[in-house]
SEVO-423175 format. One record per residue: x, y, z of N, C-alpha, C in turn. Coordinates in steps of 0.05 Angstrom, whole numbers, plus 5000, padded with zeros to 4 digits. Layout:
# SEVO-423175
{{X,Y,Z},{X,Y,Z},{X,Y,Z}}
...
//
This chain:
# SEVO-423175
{{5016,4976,5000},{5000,5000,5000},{5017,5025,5000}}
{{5043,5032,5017},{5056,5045,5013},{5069,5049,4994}}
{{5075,5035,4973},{5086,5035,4951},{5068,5046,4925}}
{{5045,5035,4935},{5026,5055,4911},{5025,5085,4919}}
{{5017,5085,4946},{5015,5117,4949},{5038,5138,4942}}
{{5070,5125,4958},{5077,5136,4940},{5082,5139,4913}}
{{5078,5109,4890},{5076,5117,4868},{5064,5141,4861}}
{{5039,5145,4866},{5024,5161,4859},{5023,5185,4864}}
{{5037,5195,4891},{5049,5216,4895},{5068,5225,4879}}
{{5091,5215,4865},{5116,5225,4855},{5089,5225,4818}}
{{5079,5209,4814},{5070,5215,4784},{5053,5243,4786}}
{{5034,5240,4808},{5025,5278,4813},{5047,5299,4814}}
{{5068,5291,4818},{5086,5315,4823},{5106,5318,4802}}
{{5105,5300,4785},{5123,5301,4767},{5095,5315,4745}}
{{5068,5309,4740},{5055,5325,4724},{5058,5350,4736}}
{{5048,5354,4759},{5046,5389,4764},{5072,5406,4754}}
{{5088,5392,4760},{5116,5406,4759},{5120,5414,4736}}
{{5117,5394,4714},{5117,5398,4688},{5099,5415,4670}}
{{5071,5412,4695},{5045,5431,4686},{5052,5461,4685}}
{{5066,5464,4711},{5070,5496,4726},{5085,5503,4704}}
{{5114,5490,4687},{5129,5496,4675},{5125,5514,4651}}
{{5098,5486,4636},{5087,5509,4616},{5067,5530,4632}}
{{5046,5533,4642},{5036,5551,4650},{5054,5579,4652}}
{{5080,5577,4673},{5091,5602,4679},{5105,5604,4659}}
{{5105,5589,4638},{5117,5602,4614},{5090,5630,4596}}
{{5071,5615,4597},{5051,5628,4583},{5044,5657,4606}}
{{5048,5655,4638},{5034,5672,4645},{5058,5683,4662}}
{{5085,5691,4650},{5110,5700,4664},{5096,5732,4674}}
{{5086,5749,4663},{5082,5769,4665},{5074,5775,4690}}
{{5051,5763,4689},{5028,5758,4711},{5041,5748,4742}}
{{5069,5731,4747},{5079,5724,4767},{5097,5743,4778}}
{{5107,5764,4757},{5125,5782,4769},{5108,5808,4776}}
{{5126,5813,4797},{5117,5846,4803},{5137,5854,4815}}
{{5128,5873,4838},{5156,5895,4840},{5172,5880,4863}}
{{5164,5863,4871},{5178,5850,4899},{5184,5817,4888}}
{{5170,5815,4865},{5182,5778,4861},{5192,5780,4834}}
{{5211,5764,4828},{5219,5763,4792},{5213,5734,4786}}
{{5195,5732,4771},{5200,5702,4757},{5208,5693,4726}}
{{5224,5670,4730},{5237,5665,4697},{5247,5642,4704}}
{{5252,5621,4681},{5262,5605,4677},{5296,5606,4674}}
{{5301,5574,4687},{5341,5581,4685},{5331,5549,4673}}
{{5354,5545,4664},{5375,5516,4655},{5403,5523,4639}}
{{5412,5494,4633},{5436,5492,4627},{5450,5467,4632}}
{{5467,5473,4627},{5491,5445,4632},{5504,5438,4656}}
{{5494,5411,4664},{5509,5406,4687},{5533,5377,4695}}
{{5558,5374,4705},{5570,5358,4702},{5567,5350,4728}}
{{5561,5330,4734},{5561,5305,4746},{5575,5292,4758}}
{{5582,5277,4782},{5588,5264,4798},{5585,5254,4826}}
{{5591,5230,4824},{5588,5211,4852},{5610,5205,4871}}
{{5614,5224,4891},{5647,5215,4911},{5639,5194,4925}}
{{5647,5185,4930},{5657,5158,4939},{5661,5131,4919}}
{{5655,5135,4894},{5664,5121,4880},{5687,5122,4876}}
{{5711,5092,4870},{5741,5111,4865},{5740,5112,4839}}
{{5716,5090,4813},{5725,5104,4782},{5705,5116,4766}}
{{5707,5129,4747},{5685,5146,4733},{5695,5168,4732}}
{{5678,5172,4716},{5681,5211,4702},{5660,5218,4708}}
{{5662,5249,4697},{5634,5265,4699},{5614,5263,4685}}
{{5596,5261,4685},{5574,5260,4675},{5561,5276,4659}}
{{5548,5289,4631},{5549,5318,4620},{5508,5308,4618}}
{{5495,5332,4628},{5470,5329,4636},{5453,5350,4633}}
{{5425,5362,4615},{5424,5383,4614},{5397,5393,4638}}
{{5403,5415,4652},{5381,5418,4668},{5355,5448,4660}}
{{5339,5443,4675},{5309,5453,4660},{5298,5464,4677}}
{{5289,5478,4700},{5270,5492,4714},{5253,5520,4712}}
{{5241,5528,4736},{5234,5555,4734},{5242,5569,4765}}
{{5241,5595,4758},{5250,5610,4794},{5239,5623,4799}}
{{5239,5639,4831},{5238,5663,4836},{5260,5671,4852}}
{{5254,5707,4849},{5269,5717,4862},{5257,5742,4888}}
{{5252,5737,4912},{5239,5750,4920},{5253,5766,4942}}
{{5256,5790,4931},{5258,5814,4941},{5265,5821,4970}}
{{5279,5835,4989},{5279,5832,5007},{5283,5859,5021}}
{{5278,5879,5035},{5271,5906,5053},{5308,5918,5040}}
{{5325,5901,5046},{5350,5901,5034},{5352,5895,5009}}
{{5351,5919,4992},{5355,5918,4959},{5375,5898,4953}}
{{5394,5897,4967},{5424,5881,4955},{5413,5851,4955}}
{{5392,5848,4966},{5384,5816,4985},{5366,5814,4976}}
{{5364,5779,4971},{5341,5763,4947},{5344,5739,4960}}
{{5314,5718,4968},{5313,5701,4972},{5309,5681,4940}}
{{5321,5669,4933},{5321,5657,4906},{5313,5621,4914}}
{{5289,5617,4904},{5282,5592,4900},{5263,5580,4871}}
{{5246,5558,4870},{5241,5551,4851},{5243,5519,4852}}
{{5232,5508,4823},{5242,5483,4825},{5258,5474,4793}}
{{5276,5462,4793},{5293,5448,4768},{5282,5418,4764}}
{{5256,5422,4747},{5243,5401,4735},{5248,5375,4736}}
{{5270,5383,4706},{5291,5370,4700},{5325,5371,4702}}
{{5335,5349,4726},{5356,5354,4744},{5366,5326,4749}}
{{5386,5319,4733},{5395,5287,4734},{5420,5289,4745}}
{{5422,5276,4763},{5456,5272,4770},{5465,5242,4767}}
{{5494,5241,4772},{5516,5213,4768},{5529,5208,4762}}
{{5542,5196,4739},{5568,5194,4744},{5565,5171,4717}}
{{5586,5181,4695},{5595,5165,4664},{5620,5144,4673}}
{{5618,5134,4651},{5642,5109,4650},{5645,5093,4675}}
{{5633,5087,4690},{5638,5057,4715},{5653,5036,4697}}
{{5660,5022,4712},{5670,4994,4702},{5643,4978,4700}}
{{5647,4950,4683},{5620,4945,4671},{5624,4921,4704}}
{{5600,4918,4710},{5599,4892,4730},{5582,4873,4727}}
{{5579,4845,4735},{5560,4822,4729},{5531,4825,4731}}
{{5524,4818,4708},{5491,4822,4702},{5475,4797,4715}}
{{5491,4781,4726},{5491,4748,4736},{5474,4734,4703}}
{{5480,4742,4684},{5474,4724,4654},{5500,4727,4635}}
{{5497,4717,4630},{5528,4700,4619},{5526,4719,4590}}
{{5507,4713,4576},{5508,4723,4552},{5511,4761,4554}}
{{5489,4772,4573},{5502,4798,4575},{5525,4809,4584}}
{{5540,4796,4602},{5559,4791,4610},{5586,4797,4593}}
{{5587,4775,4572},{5592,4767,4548},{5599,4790,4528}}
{{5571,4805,4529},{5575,4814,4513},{5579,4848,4515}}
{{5582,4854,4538},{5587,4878,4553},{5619,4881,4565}}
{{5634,4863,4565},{5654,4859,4573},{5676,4878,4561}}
{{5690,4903,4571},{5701,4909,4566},{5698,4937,4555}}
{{5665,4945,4566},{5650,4966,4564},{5651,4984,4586}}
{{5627,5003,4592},{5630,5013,4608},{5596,5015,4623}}
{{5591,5033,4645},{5563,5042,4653},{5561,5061,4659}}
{{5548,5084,4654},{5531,5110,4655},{5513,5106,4683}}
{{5521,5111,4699},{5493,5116,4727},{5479,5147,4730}}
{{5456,5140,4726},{5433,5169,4721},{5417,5166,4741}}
{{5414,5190,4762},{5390,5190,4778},{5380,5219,4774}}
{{5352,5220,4767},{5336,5243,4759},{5321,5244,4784}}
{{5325,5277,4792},{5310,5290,4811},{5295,5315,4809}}
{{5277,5319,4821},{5270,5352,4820},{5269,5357,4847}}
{{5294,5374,4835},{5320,5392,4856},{5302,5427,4869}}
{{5304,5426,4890},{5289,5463,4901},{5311,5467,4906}}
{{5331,5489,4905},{5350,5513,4919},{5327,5529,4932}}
{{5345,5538,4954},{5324,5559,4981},{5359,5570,4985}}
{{5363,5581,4975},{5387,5611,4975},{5384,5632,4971}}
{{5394,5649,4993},{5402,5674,4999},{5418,5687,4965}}
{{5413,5711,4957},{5422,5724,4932},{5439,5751,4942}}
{{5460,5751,4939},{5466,5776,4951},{5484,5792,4922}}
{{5460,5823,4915},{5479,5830,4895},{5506,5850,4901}}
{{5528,5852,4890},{5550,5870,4892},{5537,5900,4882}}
{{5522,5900,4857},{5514,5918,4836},{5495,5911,4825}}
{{5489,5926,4803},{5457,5918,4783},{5470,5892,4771}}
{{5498,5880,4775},{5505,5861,4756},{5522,5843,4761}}
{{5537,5839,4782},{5545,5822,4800},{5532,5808,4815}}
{{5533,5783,4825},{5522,5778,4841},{5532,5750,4855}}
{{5521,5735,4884},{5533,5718,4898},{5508,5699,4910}}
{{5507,5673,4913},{5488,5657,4930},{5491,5632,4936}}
{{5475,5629,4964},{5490,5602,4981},{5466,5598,4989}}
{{5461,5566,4994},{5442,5559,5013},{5433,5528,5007}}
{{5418,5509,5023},{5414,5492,5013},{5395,5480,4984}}
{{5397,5464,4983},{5378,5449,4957},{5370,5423,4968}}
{{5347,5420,4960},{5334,5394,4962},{5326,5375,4946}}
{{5321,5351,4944},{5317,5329,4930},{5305,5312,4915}}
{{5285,5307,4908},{5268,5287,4912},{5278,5269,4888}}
{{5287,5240,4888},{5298,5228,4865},{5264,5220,4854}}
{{5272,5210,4835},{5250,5203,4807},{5252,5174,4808}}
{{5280,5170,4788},{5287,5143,4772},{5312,5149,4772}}
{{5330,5123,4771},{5355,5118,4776},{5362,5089,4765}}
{{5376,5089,4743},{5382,5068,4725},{5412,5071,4711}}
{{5420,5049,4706},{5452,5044,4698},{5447,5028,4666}}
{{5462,5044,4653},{5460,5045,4618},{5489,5033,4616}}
{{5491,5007,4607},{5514,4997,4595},{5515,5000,4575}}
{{5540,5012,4563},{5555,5004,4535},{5575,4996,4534}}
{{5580,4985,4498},{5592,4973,4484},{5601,4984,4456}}
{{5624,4991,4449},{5631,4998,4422},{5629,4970,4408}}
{{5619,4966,4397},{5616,4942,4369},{5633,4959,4345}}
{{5615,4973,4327},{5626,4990,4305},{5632,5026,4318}}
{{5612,5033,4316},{5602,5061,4328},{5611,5063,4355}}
{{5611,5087,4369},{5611,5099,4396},{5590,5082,4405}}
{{5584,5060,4434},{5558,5068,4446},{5541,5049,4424}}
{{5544,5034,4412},{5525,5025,4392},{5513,4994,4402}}
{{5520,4990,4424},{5502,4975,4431},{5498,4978,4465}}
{{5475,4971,4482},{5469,4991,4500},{5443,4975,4511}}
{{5451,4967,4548},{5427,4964,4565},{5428,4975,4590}}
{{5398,4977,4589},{5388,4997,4617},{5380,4977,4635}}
{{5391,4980,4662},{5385,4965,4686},{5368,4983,4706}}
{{5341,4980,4705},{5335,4996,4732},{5345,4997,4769}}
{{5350,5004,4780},{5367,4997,4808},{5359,5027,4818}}
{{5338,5033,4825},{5323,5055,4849},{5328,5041,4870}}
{{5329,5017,4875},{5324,5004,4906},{5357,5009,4914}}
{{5373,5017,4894},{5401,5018,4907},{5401,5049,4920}}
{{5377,5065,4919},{5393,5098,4932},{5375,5106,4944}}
{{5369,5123,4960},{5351,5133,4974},{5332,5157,4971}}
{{5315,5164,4961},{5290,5181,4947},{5305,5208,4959}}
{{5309,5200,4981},{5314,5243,4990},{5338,5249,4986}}
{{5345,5271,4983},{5383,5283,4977},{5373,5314,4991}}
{{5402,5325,4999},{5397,5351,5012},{5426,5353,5013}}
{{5433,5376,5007},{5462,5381,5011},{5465,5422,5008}}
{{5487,5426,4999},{5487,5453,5000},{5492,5463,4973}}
{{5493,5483,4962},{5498,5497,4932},{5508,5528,4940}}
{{5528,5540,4926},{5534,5569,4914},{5537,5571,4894}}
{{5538,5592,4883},{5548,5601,4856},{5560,5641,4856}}
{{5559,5642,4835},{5571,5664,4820},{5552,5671,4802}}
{{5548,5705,4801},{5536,5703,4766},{5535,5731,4761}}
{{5534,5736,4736},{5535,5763,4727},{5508,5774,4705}}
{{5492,5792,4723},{5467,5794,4693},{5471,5817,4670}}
{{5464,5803,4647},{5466,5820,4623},{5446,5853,4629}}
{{5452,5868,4613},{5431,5893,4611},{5422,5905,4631}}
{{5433,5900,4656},{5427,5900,4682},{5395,5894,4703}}
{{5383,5912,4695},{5359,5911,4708},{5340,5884,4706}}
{{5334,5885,4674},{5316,5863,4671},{5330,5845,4649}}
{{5353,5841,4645},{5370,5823,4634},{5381,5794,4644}}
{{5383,5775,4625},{5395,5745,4640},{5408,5744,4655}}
{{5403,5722,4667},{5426,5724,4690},{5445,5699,4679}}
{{5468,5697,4673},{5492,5679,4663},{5504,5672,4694}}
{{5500,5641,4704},{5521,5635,4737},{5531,5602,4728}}
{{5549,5608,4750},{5553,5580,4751},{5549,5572,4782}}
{{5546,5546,4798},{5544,5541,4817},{5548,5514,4817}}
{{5555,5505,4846},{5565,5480,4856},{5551,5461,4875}}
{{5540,5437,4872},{5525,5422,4892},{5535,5410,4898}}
{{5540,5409,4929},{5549,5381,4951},{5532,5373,4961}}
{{5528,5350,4961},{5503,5337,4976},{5525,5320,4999}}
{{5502,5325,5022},{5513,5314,5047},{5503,5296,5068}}
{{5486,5283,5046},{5461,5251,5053},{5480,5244,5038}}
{{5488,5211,5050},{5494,5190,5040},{5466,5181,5018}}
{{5471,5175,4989},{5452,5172,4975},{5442,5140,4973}}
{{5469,5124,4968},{5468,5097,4977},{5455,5084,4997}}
{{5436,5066,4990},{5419,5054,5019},{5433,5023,5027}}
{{5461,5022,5010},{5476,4995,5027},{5491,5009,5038}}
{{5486,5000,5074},{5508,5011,5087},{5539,4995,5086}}
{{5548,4978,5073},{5564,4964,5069},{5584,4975,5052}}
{{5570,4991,5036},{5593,5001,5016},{5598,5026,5024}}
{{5624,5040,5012},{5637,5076,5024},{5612,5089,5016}}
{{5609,5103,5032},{5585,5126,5033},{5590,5144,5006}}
{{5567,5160,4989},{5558,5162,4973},{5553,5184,4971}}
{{5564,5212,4949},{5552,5235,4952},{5551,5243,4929}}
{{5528,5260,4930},{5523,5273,4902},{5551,5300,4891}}
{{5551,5303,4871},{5565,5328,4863},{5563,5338,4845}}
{{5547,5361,4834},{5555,5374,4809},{5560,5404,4804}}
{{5574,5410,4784},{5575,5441,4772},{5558,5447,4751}}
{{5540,5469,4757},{5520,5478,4742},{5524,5501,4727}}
{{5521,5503,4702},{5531,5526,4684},{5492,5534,4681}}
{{5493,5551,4685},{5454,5567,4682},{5459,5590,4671}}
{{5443,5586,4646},{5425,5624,4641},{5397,5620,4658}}
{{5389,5645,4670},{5365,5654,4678},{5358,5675,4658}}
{{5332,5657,4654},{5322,5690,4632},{5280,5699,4646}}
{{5294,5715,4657},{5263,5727,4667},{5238,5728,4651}}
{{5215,5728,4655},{5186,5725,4642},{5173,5744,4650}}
{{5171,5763,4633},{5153,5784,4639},{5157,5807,4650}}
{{5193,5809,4659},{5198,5829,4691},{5192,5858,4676}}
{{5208,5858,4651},{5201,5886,4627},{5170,5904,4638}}
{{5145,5875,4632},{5125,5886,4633},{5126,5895,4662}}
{{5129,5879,4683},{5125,5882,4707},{5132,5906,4719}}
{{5161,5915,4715},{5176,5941,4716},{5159,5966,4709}}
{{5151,5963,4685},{5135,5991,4668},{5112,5991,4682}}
{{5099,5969,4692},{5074,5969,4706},{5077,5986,4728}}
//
């Protein structure tokens, strides 16, 4: 019974999420005013898992919407939101036993891709230098989706032959760790905002306690491009 409910909870929240996305696309105007900014960010984010000792980074593109809400102190912005679409993990593992001989077989000498998709909230503090500098720290939160390990194999091509193993029961649904960044906005006032920022997660994500503890990591390259703030401003 617990297992359906929460099924059913994460499929409601993965529609809304996706719902809000287009909505505040169509009605950016309407969410900003003189004390909140809203707009969409994404971008590119690289990936990784510490406590593994092999793998690379992971190249992953992320998708959300924000706000930015205002604070009695002009320099000061509470910045949150949610990032839809937000996968973390970690490329190239060594390939390991599928316990079938023939996949086994025929994976040998390949590699694995581990992907866990979340929709990630930041709740950070914004502090600007100027109309165009700017600084922010604070936690982010979690909620995983799906988490599956993509083997490949070069045959002819890059990658040209390729299986997906589901393994959610290997990590644990919640993540929480911390994030900063950097960023500089174009045009100043109501112009993009171009940052980069950094996530450490500081939940063990792994639910075998047997193996080295497990942390998320990535660097996030984001444009923010505001919805509506133009109109909002002149208003």
């Amino acid at each position: 019974m617990r297992k359906i409910l929460l099924a059913f909870t994460l499929l409601i929240f993965s529609y809304t999420a996706n719902s809000q996305v287009i909505i505040s696309i169509l009605l950016g105007d309407k969410l900003n005013s003189g004390k909140i900014e809203f707009g969409m960010d994404g971008g590119l984010n690289l990936a990784t898992i510490s406590g593994l000792d092999q793998g690379k980074y992971a190249n992953y593109f992320n998708l959300g919407f924000y706000f930015d809400f205002k604070l009695k102190n002009p320099s000061w912005l509470f910045h949150t939101g949610v990032i839809v679409k937000s996968s973390l993990g970690i490329a190239n593992l060594p390939v390991y036993t599928l316990d079938n001989d023939t996949l086994d077989k025929a994976f040998a000498g390949g590699d694995v891709d581990r992907k866990l998709a979340y929709f990630n909230v930041p709740l950070m503090m914004k502090y600007k230098f100027n109309k165009r500098f700017f600084a922010e720290a604070g936690p982010m939160l979690g909620l995983r989706t799906k988490c599956f390990d993509t083997f490949n194999k070069k045959i002819v091509d890059s990658d040209d032959l390729t299986y997906k193993l589901e393994n959610s029961d290997n990590y644990h649904r919640i993540d929480a760790g911390m994030m900063a960044g950097i960023g500089y906005r174009l045009l100043g006032g109501n112009g993009m905002n171009l940052g980069i920022r950094y996530y450490m997660g500081l939940m063990n994500i792994s639910t075998d306690d047997l193996l080295p503890k497990q942390y998320n990591r990535s660097i996030y390259f984001v444009v923010g491009i505001p919805i509506g703030a133009g109109k909002a401003a002149k208003k």
